[in-house]
N, C-alpha and C positions, 0 to 999 in steps of 0.2 A: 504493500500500500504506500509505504514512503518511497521506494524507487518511486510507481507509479507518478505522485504528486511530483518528486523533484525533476522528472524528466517533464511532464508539463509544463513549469513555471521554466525551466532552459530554453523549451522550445519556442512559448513565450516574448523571451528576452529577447531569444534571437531573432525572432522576426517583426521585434519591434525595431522600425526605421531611426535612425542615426541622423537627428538635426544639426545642419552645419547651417554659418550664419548666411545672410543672403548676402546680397553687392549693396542694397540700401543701407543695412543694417551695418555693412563693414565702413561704409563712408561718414553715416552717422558717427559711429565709434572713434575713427581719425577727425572728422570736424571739432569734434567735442574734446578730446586729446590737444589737437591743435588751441583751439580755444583757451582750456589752460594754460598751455607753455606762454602762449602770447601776456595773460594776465601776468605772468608767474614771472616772467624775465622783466621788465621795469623794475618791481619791485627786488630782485639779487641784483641787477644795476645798480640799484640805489643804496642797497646795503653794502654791497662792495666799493663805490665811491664814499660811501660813510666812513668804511672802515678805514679805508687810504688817508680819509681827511684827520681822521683820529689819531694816525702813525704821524702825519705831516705835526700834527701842534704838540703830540707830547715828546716829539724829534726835538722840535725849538722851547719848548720847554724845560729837558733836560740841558740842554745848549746853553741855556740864558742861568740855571740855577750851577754846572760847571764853571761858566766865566765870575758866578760869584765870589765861588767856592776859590777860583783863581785870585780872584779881588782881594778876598778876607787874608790872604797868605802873601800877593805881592803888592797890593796898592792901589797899584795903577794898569790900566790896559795896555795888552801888550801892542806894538807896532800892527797897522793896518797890513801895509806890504812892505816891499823893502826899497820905497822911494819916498822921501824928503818931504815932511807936511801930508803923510798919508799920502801925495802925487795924488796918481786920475784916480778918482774914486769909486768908477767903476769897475776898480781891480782891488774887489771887496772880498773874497772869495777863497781864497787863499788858502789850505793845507801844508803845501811844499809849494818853495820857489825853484826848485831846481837844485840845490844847495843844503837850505837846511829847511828846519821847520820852528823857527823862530816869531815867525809872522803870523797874523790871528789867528787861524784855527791849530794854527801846527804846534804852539806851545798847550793848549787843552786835551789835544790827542796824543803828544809825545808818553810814552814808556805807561799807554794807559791810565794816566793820575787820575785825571778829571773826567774826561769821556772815555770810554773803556771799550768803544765798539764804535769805527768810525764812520760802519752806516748809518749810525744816526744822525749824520749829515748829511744824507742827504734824502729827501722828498721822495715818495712813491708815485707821483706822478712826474717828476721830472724826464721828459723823453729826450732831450739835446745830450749826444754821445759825451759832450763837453762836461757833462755835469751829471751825468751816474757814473753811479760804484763801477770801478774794474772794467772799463772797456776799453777796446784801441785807442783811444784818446785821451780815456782819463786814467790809465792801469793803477791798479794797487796791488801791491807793495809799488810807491816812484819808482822813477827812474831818475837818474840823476843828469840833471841839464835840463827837466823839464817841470815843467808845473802841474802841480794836483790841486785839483778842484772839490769842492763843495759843492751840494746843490742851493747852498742858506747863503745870505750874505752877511756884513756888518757895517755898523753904521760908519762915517768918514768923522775924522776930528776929534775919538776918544781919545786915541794913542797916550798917553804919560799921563792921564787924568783918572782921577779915583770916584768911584761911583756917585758918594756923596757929592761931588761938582754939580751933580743933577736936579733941580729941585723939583721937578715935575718929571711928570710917565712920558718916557720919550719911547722910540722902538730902536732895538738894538739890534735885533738881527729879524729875518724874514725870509721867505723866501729868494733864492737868488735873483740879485735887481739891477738888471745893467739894461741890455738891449729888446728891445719888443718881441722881437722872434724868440729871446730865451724864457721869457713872461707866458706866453704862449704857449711853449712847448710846454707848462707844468698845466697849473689851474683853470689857465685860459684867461677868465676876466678880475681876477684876482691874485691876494697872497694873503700867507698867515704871517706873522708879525709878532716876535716878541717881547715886553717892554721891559722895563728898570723896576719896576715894583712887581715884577714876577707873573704877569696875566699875558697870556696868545687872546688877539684879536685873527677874527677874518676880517680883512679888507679888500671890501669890491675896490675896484676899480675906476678910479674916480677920473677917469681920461687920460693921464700924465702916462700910468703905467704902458702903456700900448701904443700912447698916440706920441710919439715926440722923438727927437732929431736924433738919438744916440746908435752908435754905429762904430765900424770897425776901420782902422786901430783907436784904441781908448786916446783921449785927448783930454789934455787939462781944462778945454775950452769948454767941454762935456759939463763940470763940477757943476754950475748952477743948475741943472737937469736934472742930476743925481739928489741936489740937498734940497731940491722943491718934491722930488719923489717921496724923500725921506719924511720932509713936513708934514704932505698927505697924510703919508702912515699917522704921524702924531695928531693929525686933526681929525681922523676917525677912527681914532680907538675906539 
């Protein structure tokens, strides 16, 4: 009697037909798949440029609390580059000159003291070969005879002067600020900015950054460009 029923309920199965989906039903399934992805990518867009913006200000954050840290132990800031009155000011940037690392960022970053990991200098959006970590252009470990860059810059006219000279929130470092095509390759219509009393602004871009006559080779004639860019920063913190 159990053979009987089990061979029944087998034969059953088997000649119960086998629903596969249709062509509507498979286009449905991919429209609506589609559907999401399209919702779904904006917002990892937007969380992945979030996150970028978040490495960019607490990069100039530890940057601005190192040069303190530099302050509280030698005084005064050390040398912009290694020409006379800070020179062209838009040779802010600085790592190594080719020689040594004597000049802003290279005394913060030497034997690890202050900043202990040197890409935190530079910006996750920066795309100019000039100004990221370790490429044909900007190698790290230097080379010698050549210049290493930063993607940050610093301000012109600290050099031998002690924090206190400051009486008010100025910006001291930011994004790197020299020419509009290098402005561009990062943020776009921006930079992050960080000041004397310890806070990163973002700052849109108030026209100067993008729109103005700076260009290559750096010129002293440049400087008033540079310390009107600078001002901005401090007028919209």
């Amino acid at each position: 009697m159990f053979e009987i029923r089990a061979k029944t309920i087998l034969t059953r199965a088997r000649r119960r037909p086998i629903r596969a989906f249709t062509l509507i039903e498979l286009l449905v399934s991919v429209s609506i798949i589609a559907l999401l992805i399209s919702i779904l990518l904006p917002s990892l867009r937007g969380a992945r440029r979030q996150g970028k913006e978040t490495i960019c200000k607490t990069n100039l954050r530890t940057v601005m609390l190192a040069q303190t840290l530099f302050l509280n132990e030698r005084n005064i800031f050390q040398a912009l580059n290694n020409e006379e009155n800070d020179g062209r000011w838009q040779y802010n940037y600085l790592m190594y000159d080719g020689r040594d690392r004597h000049e802003n960022f290279g005394p913060l970053t030497s034997n690890n003291e202050y900043i202990p990991n040197v890409e935190l200098l530079y910006c996750p959006f920066q795309r100019d070969e000039f100004h990221r970590f370790d490429t044909d252009e900007n190698p790290w470990p230097p080379n010698d005879g050549f210049d290493t860059r930063a993607s940050y810059a610093r301000r012109h006219l600290l050099s031998g002067r002690p924090l206190s000279h400051f009486r008010k929130s100025i910006a001291v470092f930011s994004d790197v600020m020299h020419m509009p095509k290098v402005i561009k390759s990062a943020h776009k219509n921006g930079v992050n900015a960080a000041f004397t009393d310890g806070h990163v602004s973002w700052i849109p871009d108030p026209g100067i950054f993008t729109n103005n006559d700076l260009g290559e080779p750096f010129d002293l004639f440049d400087n008033p460009i540079i310390a009107e860019i600078w001002e901005a920063m401090d007028k919209h913190q």
